[in-house]
KOLTI-697870 format. One record per residue: residue in three letters; x, y, z of N, C-alpha, C, O in turn. Coordinates in steps of 0.02 Angstrom, whole numbers, plus 50000, padded with zeros to 5 digits. Layout:
BEGIN
alaXYZXYZXYZXYZ;...
//
This chain:
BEGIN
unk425894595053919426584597353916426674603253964426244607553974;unk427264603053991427434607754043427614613454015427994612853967;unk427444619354031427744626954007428034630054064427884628954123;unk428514634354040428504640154087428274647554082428404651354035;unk427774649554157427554655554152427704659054181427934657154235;unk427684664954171427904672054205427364675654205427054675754152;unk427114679454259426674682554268426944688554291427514688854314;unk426284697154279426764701154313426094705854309426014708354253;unk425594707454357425154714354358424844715654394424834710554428;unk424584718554413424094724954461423254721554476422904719554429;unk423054721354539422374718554525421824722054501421824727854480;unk421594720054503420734721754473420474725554516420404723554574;unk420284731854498420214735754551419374736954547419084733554504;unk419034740754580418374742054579417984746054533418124752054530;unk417554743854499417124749154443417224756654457417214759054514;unk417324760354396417404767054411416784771854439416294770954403;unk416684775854482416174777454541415464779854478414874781254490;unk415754779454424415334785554382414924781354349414464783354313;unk415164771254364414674767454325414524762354371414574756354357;unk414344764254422414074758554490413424759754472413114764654452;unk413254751654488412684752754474412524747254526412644741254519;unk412224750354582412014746254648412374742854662412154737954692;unk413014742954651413334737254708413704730354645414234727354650;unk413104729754586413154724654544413844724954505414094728854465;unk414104716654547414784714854511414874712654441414754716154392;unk415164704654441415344702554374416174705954341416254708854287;unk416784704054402417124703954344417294702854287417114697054282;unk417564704254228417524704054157418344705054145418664710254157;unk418714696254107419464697254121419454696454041419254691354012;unk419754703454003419974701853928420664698253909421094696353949;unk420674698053888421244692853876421604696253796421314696853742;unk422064697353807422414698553721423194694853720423754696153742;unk422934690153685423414685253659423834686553607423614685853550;unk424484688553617425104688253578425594684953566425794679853596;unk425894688553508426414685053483426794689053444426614690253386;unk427454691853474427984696153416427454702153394427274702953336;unk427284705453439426574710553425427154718053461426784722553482;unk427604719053466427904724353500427804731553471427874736853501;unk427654730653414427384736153368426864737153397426934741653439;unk426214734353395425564739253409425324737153490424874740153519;unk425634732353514425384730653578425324738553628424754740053647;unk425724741753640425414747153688424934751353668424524753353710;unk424884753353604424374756453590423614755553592423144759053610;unk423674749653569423174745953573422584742453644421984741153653;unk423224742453679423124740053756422874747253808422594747853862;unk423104750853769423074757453802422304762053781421974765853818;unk422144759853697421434760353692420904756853718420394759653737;unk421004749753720420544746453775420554748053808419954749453809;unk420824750853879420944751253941420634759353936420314761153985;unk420674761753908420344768553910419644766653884419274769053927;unk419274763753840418764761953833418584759553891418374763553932;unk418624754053904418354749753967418184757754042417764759954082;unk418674758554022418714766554118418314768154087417914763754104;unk418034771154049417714775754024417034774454020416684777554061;unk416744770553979416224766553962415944761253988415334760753991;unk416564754454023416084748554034415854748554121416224750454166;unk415024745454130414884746954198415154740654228414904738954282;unk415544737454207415734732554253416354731554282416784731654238;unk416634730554348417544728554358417824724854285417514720754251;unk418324726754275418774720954219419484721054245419744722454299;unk419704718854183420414715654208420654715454126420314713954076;unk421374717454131421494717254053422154712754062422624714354099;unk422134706854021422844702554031423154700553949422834698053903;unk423674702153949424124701753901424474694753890425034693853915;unk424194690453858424474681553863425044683853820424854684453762;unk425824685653828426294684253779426384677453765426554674053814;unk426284673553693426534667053707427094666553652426974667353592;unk427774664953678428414664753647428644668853604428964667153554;unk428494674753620428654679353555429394681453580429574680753639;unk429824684353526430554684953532430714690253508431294691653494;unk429994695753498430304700953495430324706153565430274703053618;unk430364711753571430264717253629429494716953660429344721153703;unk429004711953639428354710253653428134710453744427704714153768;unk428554705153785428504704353843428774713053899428534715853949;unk429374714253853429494719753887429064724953887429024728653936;unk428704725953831428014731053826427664730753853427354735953863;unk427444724553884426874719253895427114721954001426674724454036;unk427374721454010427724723854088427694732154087427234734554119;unk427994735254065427764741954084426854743654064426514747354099;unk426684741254022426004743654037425694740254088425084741154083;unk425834736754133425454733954191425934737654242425834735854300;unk426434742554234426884746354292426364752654253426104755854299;unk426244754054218425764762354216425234761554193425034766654165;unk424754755954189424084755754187423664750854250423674744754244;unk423344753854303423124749454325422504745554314422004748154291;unk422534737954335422224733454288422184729854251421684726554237;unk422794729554222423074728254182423894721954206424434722854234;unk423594716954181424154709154200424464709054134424324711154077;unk424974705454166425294701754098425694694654120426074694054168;unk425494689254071425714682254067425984682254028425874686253982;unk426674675954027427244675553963427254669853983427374667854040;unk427024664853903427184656153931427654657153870427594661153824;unk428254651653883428554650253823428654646453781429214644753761;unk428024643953757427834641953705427134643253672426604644753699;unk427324642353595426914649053549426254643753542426284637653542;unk425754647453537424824645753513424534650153551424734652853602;unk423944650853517423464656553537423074653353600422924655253656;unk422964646453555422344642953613422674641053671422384640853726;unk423424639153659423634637553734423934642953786424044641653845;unk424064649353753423764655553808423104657453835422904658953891;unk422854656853778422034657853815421554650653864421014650853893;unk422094644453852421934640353896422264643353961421824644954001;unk422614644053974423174645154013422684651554068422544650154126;unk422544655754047422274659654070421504662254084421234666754115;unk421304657054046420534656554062420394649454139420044648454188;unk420884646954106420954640554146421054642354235420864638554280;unk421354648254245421514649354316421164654754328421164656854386;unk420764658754275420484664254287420004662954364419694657854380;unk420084670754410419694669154466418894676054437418484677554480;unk418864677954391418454681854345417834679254327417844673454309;unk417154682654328416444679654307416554678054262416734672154259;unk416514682654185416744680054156417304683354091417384689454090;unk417574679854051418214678954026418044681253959417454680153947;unk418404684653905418414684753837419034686553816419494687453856;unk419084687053752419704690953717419634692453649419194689853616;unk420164697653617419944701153566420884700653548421384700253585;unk420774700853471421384703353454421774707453446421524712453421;unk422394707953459422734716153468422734720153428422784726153440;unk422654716453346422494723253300421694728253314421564733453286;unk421304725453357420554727053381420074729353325419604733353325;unk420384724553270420084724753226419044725953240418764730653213;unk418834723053264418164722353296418104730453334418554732253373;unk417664733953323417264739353365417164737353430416814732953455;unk417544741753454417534738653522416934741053566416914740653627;unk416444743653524415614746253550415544742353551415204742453603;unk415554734053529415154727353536415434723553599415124718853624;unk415864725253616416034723253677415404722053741415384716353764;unk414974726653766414594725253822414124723153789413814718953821;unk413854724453724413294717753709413434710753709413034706153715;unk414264710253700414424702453701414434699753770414244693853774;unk414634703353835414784701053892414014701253930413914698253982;unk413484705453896413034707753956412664700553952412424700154008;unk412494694753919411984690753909412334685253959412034681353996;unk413074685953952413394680553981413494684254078413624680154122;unk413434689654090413274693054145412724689554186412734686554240;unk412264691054147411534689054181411574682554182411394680554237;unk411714678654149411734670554147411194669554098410944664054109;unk410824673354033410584672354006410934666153943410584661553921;unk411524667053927411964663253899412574660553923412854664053964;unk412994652453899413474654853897414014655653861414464658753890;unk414054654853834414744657653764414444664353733413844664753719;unk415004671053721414504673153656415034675153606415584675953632;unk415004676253540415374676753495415334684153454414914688453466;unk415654684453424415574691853369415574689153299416044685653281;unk415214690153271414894687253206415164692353145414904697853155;unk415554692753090415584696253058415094693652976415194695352917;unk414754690552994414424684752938413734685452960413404681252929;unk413374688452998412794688253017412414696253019412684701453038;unk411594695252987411374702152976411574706453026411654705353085;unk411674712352990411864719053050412344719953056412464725453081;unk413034715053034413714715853023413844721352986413384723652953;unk414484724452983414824728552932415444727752941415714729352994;unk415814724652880416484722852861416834725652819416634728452768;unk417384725152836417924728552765418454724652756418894724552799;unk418494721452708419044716452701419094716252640418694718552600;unk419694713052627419574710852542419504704352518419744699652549;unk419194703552465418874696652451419094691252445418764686552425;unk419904690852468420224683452472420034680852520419834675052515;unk420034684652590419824683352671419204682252656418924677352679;unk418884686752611418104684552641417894678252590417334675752593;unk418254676652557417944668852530418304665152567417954660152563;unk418644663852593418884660352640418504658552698418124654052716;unk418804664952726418014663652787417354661252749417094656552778;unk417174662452719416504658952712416334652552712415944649152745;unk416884651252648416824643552636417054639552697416744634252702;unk417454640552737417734638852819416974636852840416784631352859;unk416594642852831416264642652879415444636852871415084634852917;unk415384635552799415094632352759415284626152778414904622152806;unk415864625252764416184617852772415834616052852415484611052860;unk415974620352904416054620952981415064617752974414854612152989;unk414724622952951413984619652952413724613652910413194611052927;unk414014611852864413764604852833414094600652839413844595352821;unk414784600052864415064593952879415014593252962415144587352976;unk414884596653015415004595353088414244599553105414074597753161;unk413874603253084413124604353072413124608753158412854607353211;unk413754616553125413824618353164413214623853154413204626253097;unk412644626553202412394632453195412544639153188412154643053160;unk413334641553225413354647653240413704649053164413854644453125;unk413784655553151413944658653091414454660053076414564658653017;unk415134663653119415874665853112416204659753168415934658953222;unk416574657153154417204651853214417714657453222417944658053279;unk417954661953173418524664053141418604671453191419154674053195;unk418044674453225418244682253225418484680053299418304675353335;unk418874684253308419354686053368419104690553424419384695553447;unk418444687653442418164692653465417424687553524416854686853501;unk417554685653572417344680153607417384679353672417934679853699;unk416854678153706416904676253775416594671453817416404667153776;unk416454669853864416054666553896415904666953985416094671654019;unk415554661454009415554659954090416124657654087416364654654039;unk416434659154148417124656854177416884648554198417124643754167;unk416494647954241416364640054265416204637254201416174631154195;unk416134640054166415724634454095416374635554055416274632854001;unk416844637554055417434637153987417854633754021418174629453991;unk417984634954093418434628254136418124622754136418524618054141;unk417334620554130417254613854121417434609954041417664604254037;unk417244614853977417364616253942418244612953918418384607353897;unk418614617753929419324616653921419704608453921420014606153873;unk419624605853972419804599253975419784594153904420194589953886;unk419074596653870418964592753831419214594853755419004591653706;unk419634599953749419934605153693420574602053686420924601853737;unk420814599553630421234598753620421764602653576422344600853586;unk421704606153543421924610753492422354616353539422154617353597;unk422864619453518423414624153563423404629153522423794633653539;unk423114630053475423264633953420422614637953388422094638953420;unk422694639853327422024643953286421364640153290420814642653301;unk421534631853275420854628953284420364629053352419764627653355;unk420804631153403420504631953483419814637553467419264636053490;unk419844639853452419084643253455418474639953423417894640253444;unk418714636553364418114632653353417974623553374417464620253362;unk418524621753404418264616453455417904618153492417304616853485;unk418174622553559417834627253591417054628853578416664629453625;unk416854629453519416134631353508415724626953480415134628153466;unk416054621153471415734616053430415734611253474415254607653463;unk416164608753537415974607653601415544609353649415214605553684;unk415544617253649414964617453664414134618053632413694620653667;unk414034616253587413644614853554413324608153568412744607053585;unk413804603853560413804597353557413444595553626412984591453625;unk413644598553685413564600053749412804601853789412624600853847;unk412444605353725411804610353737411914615353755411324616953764;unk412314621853776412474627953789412374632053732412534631753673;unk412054636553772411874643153726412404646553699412934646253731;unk412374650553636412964652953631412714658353576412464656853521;unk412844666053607412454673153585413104675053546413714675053551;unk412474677153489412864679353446412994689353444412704693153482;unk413254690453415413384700153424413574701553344414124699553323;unk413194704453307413544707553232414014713453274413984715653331;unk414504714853206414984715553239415214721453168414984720353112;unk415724727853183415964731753142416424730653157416684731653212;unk416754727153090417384724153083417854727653025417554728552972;unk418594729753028418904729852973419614726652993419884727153048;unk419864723352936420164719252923421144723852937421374728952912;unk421354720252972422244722952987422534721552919422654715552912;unk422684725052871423174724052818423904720052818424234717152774;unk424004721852912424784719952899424574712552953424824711853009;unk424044707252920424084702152963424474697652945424544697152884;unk424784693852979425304689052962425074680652962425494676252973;unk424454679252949424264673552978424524671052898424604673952844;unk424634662752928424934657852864424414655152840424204649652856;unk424094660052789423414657052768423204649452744422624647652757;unk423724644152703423684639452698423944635452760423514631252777;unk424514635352800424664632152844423894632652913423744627752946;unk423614638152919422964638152945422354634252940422094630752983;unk422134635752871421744629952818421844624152849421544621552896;unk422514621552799422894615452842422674611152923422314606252922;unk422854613052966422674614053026421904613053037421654607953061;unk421544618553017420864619453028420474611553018420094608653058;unk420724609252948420524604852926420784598352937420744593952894;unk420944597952972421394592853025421054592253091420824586953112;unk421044597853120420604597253182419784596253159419464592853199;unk419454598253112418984597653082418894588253097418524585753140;unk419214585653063419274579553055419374573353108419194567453106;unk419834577853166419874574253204418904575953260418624572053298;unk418824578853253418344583253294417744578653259417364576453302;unk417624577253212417224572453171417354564453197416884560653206;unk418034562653208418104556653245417864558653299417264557453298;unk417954560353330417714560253426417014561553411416594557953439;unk416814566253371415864566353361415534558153362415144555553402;unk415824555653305415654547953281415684542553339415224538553344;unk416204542153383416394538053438416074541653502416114538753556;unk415844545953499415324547953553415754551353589415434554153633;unk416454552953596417054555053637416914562253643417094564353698;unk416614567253602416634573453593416024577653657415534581153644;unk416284575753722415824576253785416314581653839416894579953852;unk416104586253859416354587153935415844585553981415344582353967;unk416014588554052415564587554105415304593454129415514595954182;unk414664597254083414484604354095413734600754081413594596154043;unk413374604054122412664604254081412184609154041412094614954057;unk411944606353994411734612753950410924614453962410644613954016;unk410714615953919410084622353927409594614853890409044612653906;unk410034612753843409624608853809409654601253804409994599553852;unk409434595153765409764590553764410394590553738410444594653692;unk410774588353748411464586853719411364583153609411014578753584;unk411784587353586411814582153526411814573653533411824569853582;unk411794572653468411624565053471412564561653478413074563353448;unk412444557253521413184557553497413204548053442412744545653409;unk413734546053451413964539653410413194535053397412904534153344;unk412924531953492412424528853483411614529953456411174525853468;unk411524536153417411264541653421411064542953357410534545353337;unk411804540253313411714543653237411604541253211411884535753217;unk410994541753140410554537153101410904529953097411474528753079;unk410584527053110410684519953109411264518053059411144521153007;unk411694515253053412394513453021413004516653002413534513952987;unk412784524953007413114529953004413704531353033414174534553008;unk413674527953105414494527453126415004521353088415614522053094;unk414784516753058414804512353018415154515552957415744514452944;unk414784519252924414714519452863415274523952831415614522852781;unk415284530552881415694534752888416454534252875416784537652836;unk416684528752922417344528952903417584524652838418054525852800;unk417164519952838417044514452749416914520752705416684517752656;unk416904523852696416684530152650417394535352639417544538652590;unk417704534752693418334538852697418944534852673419324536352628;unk418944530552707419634524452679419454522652600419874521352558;unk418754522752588418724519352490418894527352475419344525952434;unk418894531452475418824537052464419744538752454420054541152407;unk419914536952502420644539152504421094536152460421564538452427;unk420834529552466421164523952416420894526752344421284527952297;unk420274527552342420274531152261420724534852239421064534352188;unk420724539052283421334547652262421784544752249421944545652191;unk422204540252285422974538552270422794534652200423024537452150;unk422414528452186422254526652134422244529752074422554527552026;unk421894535252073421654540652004422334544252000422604544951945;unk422684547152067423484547852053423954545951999424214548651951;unk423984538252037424424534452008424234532451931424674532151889;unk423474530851913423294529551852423504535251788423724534451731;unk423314541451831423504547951789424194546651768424274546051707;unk424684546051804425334545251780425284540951729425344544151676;unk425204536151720425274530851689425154530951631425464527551590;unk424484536651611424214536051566424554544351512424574546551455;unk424764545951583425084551951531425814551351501426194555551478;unk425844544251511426334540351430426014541351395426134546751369;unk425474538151369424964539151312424664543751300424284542551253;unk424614549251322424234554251312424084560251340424374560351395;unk423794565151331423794573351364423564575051418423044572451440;unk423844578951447423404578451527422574578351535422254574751574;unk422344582551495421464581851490421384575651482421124572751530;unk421514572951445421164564251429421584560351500421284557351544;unk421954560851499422174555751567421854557651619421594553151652;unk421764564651642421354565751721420714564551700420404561951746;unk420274565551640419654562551645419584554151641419124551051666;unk420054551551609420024542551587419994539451662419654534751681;unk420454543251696420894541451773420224541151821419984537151861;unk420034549051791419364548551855418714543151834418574538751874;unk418494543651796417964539651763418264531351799417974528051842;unk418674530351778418704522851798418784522051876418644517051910;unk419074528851898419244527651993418584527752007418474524052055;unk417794532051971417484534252004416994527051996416594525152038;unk417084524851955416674516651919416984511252005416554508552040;unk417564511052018417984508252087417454510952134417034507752165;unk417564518152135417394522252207416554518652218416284516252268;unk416364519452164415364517852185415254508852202414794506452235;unk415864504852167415664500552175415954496152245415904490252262;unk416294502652278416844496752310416174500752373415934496552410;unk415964506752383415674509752427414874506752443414554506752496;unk414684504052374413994500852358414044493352410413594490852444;unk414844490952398414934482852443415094486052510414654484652550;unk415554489652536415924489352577415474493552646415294491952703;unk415444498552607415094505152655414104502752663413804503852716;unk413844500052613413234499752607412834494052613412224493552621;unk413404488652607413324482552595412764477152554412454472152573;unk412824481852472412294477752455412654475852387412954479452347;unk412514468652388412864464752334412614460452288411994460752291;unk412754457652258412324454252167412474458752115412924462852119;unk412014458152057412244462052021411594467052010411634471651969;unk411044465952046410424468252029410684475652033411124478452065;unk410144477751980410294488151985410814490451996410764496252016;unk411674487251992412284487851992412274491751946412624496651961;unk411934492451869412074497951811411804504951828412164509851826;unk411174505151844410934508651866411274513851931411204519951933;unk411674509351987411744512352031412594515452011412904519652043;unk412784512451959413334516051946413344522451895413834526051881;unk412844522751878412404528651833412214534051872412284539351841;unk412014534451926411964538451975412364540352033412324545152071;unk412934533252028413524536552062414034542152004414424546352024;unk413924540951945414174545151915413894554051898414174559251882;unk413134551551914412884558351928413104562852002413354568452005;unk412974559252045413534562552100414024564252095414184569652119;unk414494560152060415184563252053415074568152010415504572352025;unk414714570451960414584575351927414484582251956414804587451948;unk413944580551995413534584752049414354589652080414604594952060;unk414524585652125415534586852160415894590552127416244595452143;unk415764587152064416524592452041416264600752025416584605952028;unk415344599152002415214605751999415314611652046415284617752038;unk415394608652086415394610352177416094613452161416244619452156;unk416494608052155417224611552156417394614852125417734619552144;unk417194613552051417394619851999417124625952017417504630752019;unk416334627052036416344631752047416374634952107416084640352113;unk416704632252160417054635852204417584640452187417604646452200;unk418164635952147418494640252096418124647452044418374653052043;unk417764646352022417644650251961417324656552024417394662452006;unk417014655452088416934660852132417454664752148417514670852143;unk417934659152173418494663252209418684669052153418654675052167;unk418894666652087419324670852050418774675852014419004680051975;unk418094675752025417644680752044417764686052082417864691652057;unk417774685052140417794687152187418514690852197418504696652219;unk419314687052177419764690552175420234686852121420574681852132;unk420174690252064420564688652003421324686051991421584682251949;unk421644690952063422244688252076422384683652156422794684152201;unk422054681252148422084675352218422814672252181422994672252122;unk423054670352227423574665052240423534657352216423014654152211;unk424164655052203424074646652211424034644452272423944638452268;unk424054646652342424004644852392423254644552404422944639652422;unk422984651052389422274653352394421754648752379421304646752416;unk421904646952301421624642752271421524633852294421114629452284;unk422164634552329422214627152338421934625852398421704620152405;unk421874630152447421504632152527420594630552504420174627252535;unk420534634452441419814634252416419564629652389418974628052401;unk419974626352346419774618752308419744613552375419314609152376;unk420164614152425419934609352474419534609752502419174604852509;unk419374616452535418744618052553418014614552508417654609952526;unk417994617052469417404614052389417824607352396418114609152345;unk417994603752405418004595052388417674594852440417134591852434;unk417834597752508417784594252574417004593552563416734588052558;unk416614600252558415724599952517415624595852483415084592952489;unk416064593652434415834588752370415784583152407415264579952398;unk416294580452459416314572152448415654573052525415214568852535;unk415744578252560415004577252619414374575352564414034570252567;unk414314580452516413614578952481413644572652434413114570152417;unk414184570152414414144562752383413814557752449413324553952453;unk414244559652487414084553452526413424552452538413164546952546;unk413134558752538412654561552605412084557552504411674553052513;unk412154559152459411654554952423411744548352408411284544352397;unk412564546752408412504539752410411924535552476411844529452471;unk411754537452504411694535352579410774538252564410334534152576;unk410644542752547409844543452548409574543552482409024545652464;unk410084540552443409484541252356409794535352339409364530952334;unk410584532152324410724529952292410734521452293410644517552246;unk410904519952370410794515552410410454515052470410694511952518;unk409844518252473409374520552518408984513552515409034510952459;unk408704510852550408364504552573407724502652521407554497052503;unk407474508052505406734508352487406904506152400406554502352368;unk407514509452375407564512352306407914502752285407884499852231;unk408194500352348408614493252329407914488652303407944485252251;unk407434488952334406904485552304406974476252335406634471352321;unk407674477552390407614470452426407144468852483406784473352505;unk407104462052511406934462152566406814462552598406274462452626;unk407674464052620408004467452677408194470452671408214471052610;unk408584476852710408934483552717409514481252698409674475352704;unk409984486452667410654485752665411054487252700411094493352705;unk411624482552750411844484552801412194490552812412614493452779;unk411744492152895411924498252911411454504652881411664510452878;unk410884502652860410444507152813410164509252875410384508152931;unk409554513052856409134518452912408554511552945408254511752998;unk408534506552900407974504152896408254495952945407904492152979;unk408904495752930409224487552954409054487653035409464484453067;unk408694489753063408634490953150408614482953171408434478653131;unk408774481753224408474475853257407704473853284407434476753331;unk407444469053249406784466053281406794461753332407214457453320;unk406554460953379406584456153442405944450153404405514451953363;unk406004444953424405624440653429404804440253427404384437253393;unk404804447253505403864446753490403764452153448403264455553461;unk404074453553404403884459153358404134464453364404134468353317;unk404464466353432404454474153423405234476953402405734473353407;unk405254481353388405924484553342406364488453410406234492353456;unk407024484253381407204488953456407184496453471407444498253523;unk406904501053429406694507153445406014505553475405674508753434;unk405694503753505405124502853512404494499353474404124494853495;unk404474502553416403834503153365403914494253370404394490753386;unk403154492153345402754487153332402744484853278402384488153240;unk403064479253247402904477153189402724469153176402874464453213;unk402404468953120402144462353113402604458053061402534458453000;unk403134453553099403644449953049403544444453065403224443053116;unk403804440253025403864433253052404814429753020405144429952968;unk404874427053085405574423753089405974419153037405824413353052;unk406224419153007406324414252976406864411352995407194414653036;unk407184403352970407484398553017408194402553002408484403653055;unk408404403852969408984408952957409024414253017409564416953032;unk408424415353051408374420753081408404429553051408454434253090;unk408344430252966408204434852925407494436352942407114431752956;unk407254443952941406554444452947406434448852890406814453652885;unk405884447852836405754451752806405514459452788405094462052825;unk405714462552743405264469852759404684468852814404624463252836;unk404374472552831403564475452875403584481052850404044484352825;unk402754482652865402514488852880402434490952944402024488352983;unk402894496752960402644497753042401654499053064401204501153028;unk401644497253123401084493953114400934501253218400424502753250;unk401404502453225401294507753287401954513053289402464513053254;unk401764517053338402384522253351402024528153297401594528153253;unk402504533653333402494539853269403324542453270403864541153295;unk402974547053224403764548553210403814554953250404344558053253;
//
């Protein structure tokens, strides 16, 4: 989509004489992305910029992304680039964080690029530990961690269960390594965030953690910085409409993982993640059969609840409702997603799909019983941001045992594997498995081959 921009500032002038250090460049372009910020924007802009003269040994560049704000923001945003030099300012008109900081990372002519938020919430002493690794080319992304040893935070405990569980969700459902997505406080190589970018789809809050989970996906390093953080009181973010969002792009970011789509054209340090062709054997398979029975349950146990609360009190209807959706959910996931059918160990395996579902809700409840730990008067918004969060855990770890205990190959006691299992691989003719390994089968006129014992290969 087309925007319009306005640009308006002073160039980048040369390191101050008092921190040359041989000659050695590396511009460094911060970026502070706004919105309706007319209140603290000069002040704020005016403490960086005195930090940076003062302290950092490298050229920088300080640029002000206004994106659509409608208050006195842009006009602030212009005189401090008329009495600070160094200092740019961009105005697109239309609002997201990520699509200013695309916008301007994207044309940056700067080594490399970061940005911080205007409340500067973050110590801005962490600043040259975050840029120096990405200087040298030792890394490239690096982040500010408020979740990692050596941190010191001040917030209050609605944000910080939030963030956490965000961040929980972020490592067991997309098996992200780094620790914070969330702090506002980030940079990288300029050539590596323009190769980068193309493949970002998000315009908004979720842009930082595509961004890092792309590059992940990618093999790129990405340094982390603990970070002294305290929290802006007067922040305005739409804590559920965020959530929302997050978990949307979450999801879509999980499709493109699965279909192998989740690629730019950068090369990394390491191998690249595994992508679609890559992931345990049936798993791209299995995945979305797991989500559609899944979805269809919910509306199911919905609609049943109603029904039943003609007859009776809400406790007995949401447990009657679930019990019978969850008796559906194991059996439709046991045919559909797993593909193993008869009636053999059908009692059994619905005995242990009910222990999973057990397992889940403990998950969820006590996500709840933390939060209101943690802050007694949380919100119904709060709560409801958190219970999704804790499902989103519950139904990863159902699946994740339906799939290695419940209908796991070994435990079916068949044959053959159940389709799409770890174990269903293809055998070629003279024996060998299309991963390689050696096994001793024999054909049958069906063309079914029975269990083997692998007979070569290691693991």
């Amino acid at each position: 989509m087309s925007h319009l921009v306005t640009e308006r500032g002073t160039p980048a002038g040369p390191p101050p004489p008092a921190h040359d250090h041989g000659g050695r460049g590396g511009l460094v372009e911060v970026v502070v992305p706004v919105h309706n910020e007319e209140r603290v924007l000069a002040a704020s802009v005016r403490r960086l910029h005195a930090y940076l003269a003062d302290t950092f040994p490298y050229p920088f560049r300080i640029t002000v992304a206004d994106n659509a704000s409608t208050d006195g923001t842009w006009r602030v945003a212009q005189e401090l680039t008329a009495r600070l030099d160094r200092v740019h300012a961009v105005h697109l008109d239309l609002k997201g964080r990520g699509r200013a900081l695309r916008h301007v990372w994207g044309t940056s002519d700067a080594d490399v690029v970061a940005y911080m938020d205007v409340d500067l919430s973050t110590d801005l002493d962490a600043f040259l530990p975050l840029v120096a690794p990405l200087i040298s080319g030792h890394s490239d992304l690096a982040i500010g961690s408020r979740l990692t040893r050596g941190s010191a935070v001040v917030r209050g405990p609605r944000r910080e269960v939030i963030s956490r569980c965000y961040n929980l969700l972020l490592r067991t459902a997309l098996a992200a390594r780094f620790s914070d997505a969330q702090c506002g406080f980030k940079a990288a190589r300029t050539e590596i965030v323009q190769a980068l970018l193309p493949s970002v789809e998000d315009e908004e809050w979720f842009f930082d953690t595509e961004l890092l989970l792309l590059a992940e996906r990618n093999g790129l390093r990405i340094h982390e910085v603990p970070v002294d953080w305290v929290d802006d009181p007067d922040s305005r973010v739409d804590v559920v409409r965020t959530a929302r969002d997050d978990l949307r792009g979450m999801a879509r970011v999980a499709r493109r993982m699965l279909t192998g789509a989740f690629r730019a054209p950068v090369g990394g340090r390491r191998a690249p993640a595994a992508g679609a062709a890559d992931l345990p054997a049936g798993m791209a398979r299995q995945l979305p059969a797991f989500a559609v029975i899944g979805a269809v349950s919910t509306v199911a146990q919905l609609i049943l609840f109603v029904l039943l609360r003609l007859a009776m009190g809400p406790l007995w209807a949401n447990a009657l409702s679930l019990v019978v959706t969850t008796i559906g959910n194991t059996a439709a996931n046991r045919r559909f997603t797993f593909g193993v059918t008869g009636a053999r160990r059908a009692f059994r395996q619905q005995l242990e799909g009910g222990a999973a579902f057990l397992l889940g809700l403990a998950l969820s409840t006590g996500g709840l019983a933390l939060l209101h730990a943690a802050a007694p008067g949380a919100s119904r918004a709060v709560e409801v941001a958190a219970l999704i969060a804790a499902n989103a855990v519950a139904t990863l770890v159902r699946f994740l045992l339906m799939r290695a205990w419940i209908f796991h190959p070994r435990r079916l006691g068949d044959r053959t594997p159940a389709a799409g299992s770890p174990h269903a691989r293809g055998t070629r003719t003279d024996g060998t498995r299309a991963d390689g390994i050696r096994t001793d089968v024999a054909i049958s006129g069906d063309g079914r081959a029975p269990a083997a014992e692998e007979t070569g290969g290691t693991r």
